[in-house]
Predicted model as a PDB file, atoms N, CA, C, CB and O in Angstrom, pLDDT in the B-factor column:
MODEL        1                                                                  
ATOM      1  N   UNK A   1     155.120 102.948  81.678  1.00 59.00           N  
ATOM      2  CA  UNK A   1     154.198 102.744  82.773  1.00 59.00           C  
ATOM      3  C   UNK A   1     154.559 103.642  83.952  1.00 59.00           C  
ATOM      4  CB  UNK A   1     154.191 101.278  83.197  1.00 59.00           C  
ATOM      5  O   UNK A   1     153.735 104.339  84.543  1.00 59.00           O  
ATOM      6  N   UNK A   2     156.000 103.561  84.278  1.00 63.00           N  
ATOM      7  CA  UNK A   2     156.212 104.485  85.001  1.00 63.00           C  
ATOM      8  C   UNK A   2     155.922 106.180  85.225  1.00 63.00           C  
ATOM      9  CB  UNK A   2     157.083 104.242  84.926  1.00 63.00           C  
ATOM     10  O   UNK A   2     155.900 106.871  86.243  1.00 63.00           O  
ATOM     11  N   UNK A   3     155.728 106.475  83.875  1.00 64.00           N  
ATOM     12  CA  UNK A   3     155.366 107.602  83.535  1.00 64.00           C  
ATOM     13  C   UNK A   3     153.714 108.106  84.184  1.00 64.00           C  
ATOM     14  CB  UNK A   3     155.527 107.506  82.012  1.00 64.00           C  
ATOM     15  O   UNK A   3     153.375 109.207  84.620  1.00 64.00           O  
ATOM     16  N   UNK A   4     152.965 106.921  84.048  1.00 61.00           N  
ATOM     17  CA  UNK A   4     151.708 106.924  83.952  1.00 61.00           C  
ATOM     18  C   UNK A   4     151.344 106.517  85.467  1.00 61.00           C  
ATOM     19  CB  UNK A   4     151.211 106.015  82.779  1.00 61.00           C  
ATOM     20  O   UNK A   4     150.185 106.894  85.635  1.00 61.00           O  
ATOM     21  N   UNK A   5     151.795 105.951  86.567  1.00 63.00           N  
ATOM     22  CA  UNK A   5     151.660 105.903  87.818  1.00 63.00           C  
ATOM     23  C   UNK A   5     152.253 106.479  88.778  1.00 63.00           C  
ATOM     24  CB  UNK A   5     151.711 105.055  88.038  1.00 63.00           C  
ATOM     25  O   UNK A   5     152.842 105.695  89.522  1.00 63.00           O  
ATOM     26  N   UNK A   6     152.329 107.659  89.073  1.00 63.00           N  
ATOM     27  CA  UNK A   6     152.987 108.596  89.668  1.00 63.00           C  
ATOM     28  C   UNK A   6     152.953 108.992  91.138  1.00 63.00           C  
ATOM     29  CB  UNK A   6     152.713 109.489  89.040  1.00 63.00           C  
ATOM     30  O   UNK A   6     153.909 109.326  91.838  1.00 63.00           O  
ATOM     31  N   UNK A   7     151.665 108.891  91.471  1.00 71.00           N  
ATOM     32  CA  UNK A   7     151.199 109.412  92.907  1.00 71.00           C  
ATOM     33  C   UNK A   7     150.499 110.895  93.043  1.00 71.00           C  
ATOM     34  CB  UNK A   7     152.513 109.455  93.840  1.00 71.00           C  
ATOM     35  O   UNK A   7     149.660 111.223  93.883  1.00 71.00           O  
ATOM     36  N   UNK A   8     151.049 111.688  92.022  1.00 76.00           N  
ATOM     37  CA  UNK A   8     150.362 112.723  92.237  1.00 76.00           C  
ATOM     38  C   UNK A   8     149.558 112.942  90.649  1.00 76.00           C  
ATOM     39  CB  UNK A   8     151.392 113.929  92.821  1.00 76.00           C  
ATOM     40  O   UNK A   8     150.241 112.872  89.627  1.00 76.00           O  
ATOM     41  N   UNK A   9     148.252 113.174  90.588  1.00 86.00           N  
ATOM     42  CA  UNK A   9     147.808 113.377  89.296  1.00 86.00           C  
ATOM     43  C   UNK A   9     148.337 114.190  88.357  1.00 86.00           C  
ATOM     44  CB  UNK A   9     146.769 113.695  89.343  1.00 86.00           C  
ATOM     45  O   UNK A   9     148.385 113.670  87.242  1.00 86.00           O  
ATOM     46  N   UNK A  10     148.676 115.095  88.422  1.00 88.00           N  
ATOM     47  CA  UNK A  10     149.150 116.395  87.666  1.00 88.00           C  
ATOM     48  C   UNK A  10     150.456 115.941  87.369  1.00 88.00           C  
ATOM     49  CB  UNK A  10     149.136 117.872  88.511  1.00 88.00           C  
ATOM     50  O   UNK A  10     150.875 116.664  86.466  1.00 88.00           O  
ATOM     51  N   UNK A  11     151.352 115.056  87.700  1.00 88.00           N  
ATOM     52  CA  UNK A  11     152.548 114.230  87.222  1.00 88.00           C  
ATOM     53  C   UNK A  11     152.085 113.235  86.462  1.00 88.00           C  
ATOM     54  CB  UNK A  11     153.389 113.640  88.277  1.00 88.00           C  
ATOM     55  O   UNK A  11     152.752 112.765  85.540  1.00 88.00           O  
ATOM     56  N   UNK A  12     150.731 112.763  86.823  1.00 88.00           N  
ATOM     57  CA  UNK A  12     150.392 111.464  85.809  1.00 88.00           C  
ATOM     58  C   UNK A  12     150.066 111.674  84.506  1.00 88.00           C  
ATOM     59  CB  UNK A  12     149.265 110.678  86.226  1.00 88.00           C  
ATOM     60  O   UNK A  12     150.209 110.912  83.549  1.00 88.00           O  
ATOM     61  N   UNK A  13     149.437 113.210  84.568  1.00 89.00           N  
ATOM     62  CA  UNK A  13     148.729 114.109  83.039  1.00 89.00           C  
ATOM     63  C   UNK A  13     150.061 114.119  82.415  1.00 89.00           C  
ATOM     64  CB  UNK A  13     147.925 116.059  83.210  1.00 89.00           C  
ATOM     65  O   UNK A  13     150.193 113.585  81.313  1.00 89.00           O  
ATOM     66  N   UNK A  14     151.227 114.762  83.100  1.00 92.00           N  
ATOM     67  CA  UNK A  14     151.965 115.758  82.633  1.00 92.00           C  
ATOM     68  C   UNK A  14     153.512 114.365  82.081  1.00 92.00           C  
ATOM     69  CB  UNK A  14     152.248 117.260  84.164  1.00 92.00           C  
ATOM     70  O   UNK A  14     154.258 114.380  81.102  1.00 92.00           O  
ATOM     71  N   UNK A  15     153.449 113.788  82.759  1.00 92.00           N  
ATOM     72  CA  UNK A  15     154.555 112.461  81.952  1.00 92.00           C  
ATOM     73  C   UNK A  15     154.067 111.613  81.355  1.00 92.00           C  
ATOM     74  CB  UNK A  15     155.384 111.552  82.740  1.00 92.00           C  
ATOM     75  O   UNK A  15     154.614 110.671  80.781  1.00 92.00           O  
ATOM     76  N   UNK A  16     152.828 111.911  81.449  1.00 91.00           N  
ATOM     77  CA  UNK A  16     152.031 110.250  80.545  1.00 91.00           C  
ATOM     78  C   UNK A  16     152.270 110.794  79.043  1.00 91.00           C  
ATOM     79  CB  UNK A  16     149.709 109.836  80.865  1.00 91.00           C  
ATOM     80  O   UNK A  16     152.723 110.098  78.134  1.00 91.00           O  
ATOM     81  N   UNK A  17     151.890 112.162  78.927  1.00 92.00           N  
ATOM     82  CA  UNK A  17     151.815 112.750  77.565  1.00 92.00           C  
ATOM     83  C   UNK A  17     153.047 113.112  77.090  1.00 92.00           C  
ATOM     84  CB  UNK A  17     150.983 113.887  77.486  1.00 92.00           C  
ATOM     85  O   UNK A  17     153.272 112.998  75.885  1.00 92.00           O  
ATOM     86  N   UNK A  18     153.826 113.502  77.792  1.00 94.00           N  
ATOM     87  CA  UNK A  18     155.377 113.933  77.432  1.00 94.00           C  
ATOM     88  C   UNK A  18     155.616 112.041  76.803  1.00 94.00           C  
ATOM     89  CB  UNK A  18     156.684 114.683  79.336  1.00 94.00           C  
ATOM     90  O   UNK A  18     155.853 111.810  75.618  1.00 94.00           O  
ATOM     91  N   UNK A  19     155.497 110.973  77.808  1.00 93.00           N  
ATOM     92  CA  UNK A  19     155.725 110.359  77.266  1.00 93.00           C  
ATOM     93  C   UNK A  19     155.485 109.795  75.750  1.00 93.00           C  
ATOM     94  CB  UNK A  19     155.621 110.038  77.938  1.00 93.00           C  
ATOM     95  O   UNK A  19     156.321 109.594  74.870  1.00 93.00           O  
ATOM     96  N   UNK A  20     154.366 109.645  75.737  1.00 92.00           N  
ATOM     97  CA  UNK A  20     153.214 109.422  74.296  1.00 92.00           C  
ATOM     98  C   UNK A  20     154.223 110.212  73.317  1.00 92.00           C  
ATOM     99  CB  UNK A  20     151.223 110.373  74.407  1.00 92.00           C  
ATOM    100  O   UNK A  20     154.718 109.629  72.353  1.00 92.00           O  
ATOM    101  N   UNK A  21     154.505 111.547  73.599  1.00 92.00           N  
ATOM    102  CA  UNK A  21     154.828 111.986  72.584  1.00 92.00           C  
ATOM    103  C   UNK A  21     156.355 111.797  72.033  1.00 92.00           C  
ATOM    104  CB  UNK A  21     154.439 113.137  72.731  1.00 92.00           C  
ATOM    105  O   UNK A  21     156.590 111.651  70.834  1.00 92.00           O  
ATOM    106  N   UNK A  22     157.337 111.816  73.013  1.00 94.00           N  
ATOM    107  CA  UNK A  22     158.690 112.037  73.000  1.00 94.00           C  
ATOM    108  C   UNK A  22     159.471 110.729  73.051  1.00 94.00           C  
ATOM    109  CB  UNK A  22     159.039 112.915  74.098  1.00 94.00           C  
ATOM    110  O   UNK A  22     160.498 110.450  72.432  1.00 94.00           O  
ATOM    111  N   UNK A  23     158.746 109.945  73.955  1.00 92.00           N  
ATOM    112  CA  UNK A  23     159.832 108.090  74.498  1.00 92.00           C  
ATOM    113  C   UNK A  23     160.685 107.591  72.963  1.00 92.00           C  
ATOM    114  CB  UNK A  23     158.170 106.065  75.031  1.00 92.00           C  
ATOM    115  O   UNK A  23     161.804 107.079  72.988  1.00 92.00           O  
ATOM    116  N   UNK A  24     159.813 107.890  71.528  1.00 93.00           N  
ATOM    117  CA  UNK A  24     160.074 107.104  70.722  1.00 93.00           C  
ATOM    118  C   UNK A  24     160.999 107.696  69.924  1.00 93.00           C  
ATOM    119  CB  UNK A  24     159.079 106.650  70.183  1.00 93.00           C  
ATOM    120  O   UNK A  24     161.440 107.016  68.997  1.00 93.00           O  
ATOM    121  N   UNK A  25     161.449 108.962  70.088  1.00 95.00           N  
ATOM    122  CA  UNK A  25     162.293 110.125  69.393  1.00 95.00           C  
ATOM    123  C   UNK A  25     163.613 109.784  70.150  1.00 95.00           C  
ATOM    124  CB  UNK A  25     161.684 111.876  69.650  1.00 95.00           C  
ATOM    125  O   UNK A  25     164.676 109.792  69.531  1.00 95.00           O  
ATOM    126  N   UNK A  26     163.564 109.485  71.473  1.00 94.00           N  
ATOM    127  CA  UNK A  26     164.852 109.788  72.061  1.00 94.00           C  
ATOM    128  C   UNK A  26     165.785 108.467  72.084  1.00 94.00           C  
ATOM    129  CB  UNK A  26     164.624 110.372  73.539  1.00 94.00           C  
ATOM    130  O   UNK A  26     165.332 107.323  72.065  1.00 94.00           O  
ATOM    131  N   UNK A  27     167.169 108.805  72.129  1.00 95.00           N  
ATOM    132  CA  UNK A  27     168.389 108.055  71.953  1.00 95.00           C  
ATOM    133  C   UNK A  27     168.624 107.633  73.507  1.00 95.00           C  
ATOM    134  CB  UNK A  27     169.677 108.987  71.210  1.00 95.00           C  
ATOM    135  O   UNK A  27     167.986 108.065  74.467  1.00 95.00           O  
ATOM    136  N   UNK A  28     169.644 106.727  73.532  1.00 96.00           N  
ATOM    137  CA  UNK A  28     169.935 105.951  74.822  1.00 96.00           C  
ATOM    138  C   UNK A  28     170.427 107.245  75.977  1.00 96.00           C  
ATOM    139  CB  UNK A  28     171.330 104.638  74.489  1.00 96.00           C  
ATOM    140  O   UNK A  28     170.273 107.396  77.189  1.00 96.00           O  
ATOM    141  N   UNK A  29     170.958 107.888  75.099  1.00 93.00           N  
ATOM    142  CA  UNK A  29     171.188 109.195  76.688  1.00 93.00           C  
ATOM    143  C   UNK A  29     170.057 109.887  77.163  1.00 93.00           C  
ATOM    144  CB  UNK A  29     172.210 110.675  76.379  1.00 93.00           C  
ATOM    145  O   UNK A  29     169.755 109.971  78.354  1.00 93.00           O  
ATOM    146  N   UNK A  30     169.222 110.548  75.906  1.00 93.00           N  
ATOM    147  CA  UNK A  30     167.978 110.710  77.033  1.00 93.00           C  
ATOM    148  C   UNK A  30     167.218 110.066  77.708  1.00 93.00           C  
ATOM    149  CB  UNK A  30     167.196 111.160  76.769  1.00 93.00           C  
ATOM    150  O   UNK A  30     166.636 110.356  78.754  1.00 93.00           O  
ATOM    151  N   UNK A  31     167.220 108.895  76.917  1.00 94.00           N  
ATOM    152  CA  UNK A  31     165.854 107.880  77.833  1.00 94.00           C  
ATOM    153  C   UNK A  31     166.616 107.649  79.281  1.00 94.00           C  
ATOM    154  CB  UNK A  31     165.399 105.868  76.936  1.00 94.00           C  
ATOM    155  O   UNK A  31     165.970 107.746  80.324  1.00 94.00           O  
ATOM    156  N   UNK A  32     168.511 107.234  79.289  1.00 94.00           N  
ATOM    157  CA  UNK A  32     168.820 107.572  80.709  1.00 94.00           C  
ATOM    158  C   UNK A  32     168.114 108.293  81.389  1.00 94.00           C  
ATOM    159  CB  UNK A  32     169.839 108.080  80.878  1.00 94.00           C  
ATOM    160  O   UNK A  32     167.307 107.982  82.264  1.00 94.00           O  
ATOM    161  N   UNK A  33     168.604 109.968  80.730  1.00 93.00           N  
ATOM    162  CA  UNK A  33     168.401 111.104  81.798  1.00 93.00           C  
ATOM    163  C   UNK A  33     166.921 110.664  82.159  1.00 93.00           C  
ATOM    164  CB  UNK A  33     168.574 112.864  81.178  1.00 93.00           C  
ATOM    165  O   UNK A  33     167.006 109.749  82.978  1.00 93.00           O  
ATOM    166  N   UNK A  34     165.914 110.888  81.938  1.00 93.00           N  
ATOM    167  CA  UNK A  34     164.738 110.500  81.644  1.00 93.00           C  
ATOM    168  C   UNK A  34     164.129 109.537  82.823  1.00 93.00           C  
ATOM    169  CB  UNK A  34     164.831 109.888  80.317  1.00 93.00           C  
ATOM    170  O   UNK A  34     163.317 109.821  83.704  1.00 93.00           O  
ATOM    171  N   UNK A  35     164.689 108.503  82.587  1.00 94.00           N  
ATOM    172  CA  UNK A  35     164.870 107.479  83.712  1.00 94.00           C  
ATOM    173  C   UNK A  35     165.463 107.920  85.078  1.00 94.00           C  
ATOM    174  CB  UNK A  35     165.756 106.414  83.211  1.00 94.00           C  
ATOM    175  O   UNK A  35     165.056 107.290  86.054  1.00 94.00           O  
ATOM    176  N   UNK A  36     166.243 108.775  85.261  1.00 95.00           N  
ATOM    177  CA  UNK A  36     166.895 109.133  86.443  1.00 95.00           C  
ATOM    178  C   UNK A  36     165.557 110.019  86.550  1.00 95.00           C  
ATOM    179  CB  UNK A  36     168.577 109.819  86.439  1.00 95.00           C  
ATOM    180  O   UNK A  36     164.568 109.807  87.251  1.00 95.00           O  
ATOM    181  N   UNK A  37     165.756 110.847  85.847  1.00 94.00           N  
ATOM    182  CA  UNK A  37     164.234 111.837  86.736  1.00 94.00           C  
ATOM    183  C   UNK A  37     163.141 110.677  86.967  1.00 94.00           C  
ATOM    184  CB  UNK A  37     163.226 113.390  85.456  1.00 94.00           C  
ATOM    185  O   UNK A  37     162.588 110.946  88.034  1.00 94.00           O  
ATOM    186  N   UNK A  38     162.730 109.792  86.556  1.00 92.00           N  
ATOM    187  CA  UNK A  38     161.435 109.329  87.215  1.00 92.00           C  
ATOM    188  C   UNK A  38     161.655 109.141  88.455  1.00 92.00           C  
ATOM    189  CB  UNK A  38     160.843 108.147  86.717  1.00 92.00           C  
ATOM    190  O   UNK A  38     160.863 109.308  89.382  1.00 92.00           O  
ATOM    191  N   UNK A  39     163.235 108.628  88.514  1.00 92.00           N  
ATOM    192  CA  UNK A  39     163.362 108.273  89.971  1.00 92.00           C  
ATOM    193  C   UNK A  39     163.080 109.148  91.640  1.00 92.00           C  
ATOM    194  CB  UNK A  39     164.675 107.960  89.890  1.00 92.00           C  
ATOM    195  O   UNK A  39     163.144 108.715  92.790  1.00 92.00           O  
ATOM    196  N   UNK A  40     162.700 110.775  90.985  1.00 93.00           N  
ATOM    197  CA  UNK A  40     162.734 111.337  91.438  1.00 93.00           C  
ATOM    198  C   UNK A  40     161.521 111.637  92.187  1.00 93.00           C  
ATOM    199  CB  UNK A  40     163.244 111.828  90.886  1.00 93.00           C  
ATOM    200  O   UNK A  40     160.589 111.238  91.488  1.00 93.00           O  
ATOM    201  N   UNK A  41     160.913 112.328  93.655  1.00 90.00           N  
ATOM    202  CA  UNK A  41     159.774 111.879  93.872  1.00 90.00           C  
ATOM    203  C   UNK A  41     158.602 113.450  92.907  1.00 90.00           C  
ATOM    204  CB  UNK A  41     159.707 111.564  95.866  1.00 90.00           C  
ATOM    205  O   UNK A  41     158.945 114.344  92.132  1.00 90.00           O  
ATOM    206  N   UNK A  42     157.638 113.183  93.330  1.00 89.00           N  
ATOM    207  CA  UNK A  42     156.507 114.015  92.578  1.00 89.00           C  
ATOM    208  C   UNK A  42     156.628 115.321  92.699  1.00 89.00           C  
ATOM    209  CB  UNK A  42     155.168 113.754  93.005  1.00 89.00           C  
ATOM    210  O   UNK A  42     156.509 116.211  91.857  1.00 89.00           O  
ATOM    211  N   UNK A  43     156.961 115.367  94.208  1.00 92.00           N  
ATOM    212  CA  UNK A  43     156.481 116.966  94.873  1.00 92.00           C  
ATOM    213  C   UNK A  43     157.716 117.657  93.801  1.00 92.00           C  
ATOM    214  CB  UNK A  43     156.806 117.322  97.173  1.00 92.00           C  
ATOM    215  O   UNK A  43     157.415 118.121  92.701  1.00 92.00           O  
ATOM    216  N   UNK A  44     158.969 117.634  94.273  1.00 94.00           N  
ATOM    217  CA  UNK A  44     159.642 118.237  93.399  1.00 94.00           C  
ATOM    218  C   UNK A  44     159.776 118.315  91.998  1.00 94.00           C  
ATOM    219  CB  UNK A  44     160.404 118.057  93.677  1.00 94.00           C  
ATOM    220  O   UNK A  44     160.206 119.254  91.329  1.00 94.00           O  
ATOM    221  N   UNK A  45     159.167 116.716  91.469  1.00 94.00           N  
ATOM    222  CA  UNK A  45     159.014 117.322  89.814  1.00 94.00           C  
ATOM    223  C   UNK A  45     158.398 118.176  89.542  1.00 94.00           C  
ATOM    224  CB  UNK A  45     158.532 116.633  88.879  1.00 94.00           C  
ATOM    225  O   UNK A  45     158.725 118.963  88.653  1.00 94.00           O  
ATOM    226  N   UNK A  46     157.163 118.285  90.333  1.00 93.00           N  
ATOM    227  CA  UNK A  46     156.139 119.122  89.924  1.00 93.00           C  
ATOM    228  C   UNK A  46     156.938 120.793  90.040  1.00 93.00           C  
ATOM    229  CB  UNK A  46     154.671 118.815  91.014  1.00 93.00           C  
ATOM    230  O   UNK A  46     157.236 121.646  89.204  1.00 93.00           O  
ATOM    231  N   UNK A  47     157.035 120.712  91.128  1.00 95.00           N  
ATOM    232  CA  UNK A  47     158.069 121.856  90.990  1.00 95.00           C  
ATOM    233  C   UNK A  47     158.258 122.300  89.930  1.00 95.00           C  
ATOM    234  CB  UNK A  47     159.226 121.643  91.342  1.00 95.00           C  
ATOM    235  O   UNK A  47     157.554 123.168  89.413  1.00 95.00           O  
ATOM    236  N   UNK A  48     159.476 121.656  89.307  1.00 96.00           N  
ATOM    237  CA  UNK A  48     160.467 121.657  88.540  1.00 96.00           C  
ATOM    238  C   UNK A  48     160.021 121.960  87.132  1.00 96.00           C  
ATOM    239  CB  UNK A  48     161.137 120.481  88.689  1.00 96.00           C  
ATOM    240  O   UNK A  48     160.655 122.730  86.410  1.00 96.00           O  
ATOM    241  N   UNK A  49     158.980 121.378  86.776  1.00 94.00           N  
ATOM    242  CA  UNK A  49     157.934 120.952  85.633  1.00 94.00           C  
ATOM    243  C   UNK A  49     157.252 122.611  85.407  1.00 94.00           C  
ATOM    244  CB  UNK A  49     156.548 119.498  86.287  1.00 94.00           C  
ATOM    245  O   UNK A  49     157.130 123.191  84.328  1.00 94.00           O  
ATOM    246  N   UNK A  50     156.811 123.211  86.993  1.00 93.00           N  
ATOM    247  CA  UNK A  50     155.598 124.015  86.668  1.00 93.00           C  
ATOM    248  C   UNK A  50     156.696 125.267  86.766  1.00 93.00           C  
ATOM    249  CB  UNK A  50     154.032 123.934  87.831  1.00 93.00           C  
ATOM    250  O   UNK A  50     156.187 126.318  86.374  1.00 93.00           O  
ATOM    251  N   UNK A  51     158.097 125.405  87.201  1.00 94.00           N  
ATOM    252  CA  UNK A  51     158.855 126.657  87.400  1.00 94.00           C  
ATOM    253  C   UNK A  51     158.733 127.468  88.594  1.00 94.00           C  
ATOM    254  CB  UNK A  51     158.573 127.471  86.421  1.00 94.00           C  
ATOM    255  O   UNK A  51     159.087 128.646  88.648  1.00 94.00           O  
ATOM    256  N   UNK A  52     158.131 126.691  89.727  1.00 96.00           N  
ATOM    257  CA  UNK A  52     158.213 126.498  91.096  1.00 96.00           C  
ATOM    258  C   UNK A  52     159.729 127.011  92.163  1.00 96.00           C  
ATOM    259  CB  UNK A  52     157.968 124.952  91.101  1.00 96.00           C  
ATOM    260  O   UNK A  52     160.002 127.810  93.058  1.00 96.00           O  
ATOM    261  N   UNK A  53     160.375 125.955  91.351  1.00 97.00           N  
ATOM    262  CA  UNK A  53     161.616 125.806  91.625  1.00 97.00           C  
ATOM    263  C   UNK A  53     162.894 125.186  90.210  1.00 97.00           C  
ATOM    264  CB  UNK A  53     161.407 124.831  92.883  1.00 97.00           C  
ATOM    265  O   UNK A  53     162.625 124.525  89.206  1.00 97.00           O  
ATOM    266  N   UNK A  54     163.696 125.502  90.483  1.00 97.00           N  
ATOM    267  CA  UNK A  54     165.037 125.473  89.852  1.00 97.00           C  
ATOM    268  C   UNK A  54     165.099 123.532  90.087  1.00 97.00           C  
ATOM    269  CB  UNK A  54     166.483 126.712  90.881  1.00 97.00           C  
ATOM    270  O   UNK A  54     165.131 122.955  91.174  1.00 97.00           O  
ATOM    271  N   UNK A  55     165.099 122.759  88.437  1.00 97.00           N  
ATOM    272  CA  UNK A  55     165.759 122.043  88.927  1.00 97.00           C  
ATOM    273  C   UNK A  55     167.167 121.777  89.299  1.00 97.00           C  
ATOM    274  CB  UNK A  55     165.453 121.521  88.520  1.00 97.00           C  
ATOM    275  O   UNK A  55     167.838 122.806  89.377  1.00 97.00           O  
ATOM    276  N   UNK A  56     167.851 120.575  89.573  1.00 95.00           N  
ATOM    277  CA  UNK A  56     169.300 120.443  89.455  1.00 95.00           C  
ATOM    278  C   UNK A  56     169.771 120.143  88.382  1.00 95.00           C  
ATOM    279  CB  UNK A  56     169.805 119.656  90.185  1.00 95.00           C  
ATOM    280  O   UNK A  56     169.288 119.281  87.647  1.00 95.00           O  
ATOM    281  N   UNK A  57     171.355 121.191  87.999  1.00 91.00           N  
ATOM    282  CA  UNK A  57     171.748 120.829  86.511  1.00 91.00           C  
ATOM    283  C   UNK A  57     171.280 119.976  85.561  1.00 91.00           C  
ATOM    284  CB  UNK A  57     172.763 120.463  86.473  1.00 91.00           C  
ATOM    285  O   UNK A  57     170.742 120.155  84.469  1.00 91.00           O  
ATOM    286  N   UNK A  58     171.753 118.503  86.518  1.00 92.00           N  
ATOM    287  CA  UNK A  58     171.675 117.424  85.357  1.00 92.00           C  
ATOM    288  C   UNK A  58     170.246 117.215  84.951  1.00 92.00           C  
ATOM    289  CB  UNK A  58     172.289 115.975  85.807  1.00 92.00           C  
ATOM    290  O   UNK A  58     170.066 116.539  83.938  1.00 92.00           O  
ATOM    291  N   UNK A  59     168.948 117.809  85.740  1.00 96.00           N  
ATOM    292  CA  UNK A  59     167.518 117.676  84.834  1.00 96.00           C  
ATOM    293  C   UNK A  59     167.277 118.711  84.309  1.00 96.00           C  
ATOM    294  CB  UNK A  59     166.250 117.351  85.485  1.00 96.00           C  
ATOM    295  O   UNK A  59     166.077 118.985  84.300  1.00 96.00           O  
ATOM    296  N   UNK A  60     168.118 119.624  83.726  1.00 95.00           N  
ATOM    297  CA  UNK A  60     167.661 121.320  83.117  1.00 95.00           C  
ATOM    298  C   UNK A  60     167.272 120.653  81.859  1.00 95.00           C  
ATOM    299  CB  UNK A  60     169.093 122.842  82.889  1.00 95.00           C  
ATOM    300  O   UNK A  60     166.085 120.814  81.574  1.00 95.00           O  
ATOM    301  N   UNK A  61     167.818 120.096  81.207  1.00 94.00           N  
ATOM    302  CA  UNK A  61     167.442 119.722  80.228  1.00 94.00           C  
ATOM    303  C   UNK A  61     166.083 119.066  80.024  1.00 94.00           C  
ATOM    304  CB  UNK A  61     168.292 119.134  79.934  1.00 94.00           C  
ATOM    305  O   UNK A  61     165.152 119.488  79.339  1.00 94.00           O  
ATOM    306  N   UNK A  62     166.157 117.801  80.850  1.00 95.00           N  
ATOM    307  CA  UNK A  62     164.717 116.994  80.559  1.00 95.00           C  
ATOM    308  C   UNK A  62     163.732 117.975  80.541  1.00 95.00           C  
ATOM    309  CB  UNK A  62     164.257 115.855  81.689  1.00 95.00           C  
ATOM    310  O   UNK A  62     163.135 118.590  79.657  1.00 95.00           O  
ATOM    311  N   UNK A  63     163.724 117.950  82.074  1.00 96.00           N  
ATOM    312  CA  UNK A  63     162.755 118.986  82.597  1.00 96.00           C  
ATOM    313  C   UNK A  63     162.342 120.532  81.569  1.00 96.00           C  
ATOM    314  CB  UNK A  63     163.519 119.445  84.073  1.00 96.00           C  
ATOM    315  O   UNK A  63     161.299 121.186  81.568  1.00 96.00           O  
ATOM    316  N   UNK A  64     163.288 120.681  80.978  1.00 95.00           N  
ATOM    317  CA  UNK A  64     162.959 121.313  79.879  1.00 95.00           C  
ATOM    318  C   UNK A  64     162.397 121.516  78.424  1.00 95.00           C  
ATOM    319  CB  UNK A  64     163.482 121.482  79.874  1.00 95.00           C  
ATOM    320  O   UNK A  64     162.002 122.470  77.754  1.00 95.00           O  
ATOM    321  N   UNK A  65     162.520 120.432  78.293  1.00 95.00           N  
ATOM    322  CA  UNK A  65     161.399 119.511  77.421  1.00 95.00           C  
ATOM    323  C   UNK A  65     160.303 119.286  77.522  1.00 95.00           C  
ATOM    324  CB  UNK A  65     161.522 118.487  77.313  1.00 95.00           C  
ATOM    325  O   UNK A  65     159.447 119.310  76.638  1.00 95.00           O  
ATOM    326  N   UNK A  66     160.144 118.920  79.141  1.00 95.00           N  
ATOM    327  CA  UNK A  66     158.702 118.670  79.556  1.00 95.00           C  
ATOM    328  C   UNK A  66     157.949 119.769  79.627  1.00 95.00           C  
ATOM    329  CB  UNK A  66     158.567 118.056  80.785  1.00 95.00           C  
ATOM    330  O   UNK A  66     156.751 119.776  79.346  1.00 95.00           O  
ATOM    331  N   UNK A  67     158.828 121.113  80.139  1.00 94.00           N  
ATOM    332  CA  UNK A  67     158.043 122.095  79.933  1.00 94.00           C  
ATOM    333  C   UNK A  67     157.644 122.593  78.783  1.00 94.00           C  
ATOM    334  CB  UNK A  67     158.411 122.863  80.438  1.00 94.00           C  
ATOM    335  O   UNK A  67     156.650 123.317  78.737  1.00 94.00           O  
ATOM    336  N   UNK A  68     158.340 122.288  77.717  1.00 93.00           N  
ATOM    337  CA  UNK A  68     157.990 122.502  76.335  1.00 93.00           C  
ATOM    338  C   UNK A  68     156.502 121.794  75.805  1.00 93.00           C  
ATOM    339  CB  UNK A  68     159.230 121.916  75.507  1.00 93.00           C  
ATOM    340  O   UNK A  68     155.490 122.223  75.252  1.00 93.00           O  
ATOM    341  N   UNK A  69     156.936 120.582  76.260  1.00 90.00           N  
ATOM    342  CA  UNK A  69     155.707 120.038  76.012  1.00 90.00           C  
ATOM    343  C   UNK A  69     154.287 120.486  76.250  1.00 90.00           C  
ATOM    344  CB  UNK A  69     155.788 119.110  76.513  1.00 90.00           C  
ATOM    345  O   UNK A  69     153.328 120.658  75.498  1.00 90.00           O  
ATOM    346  N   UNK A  70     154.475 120.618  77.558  1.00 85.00           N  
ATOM    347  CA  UNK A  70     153.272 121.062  78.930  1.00 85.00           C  
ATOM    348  C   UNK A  70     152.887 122.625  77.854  1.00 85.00           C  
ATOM    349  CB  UNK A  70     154.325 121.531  81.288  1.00 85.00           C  
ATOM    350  O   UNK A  70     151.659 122.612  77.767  1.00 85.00           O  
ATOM    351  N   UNK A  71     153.266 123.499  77.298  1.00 84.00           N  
ATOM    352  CA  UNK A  71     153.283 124.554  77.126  1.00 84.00           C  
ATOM    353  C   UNK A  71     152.930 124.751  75.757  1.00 84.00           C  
ATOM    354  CB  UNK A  71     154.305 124.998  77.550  1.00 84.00           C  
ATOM    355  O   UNK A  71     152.456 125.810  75.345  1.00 84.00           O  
ATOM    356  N   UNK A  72     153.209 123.489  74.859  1.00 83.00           N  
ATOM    357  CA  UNK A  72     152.755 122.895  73.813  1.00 83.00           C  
ATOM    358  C   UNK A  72     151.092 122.421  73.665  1.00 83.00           C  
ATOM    359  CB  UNK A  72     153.635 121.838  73.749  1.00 83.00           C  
ATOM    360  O   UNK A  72     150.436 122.694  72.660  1.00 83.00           O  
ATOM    361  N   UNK A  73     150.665 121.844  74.564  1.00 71.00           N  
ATOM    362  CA  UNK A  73     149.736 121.742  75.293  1.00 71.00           C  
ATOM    363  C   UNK A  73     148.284 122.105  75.585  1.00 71.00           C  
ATOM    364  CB  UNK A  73     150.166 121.946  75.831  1.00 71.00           C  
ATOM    365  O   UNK A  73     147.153 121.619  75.565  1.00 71.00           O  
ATOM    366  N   UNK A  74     149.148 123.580  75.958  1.00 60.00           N  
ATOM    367  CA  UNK A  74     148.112 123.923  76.551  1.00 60.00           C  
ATOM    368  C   UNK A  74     146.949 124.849  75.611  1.00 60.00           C  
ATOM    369  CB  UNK A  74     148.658 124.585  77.722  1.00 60.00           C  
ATOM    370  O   UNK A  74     145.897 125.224  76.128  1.00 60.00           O  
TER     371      UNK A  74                                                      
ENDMDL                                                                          
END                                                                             
């Protein structure tokens, strides 16, 4: 759910579907990492997501996925 109520639309497209696709593949460490990025607010995911900006180490990974996804996608 979290995935899917975001605040900014283009976070709601872009984690709702990452979610759909990925939540059920991943093991207890990613769904952590995963979880820590939601915590994070929009403006900068989006960022992070579209290659805006550099995330921080510990989301290179997620965030890298998501871009996989997003890019998968399109």
């Amino acid at each position: 759910m979290r995935s899917m109520r975001r605040g900014i639309k283009e976070m709601d497209i872009i984690l709702s579907r990452f979610a759909a696709e990925a939540l059920g593949a991943m093991d207890a460490r990613a769904l952590d990492a995963y979880e820590a990025l939601l915590e994070q607010n929009d403006q900068d995911l989006y960022q992070w997501v579209t290659g805006q900006a550099a995330p921080p180490g510990d989301f290179d990974a997620i965030v890298g996925e998501i871009r996989a996804s997003v890019d998968a996608g399109r």
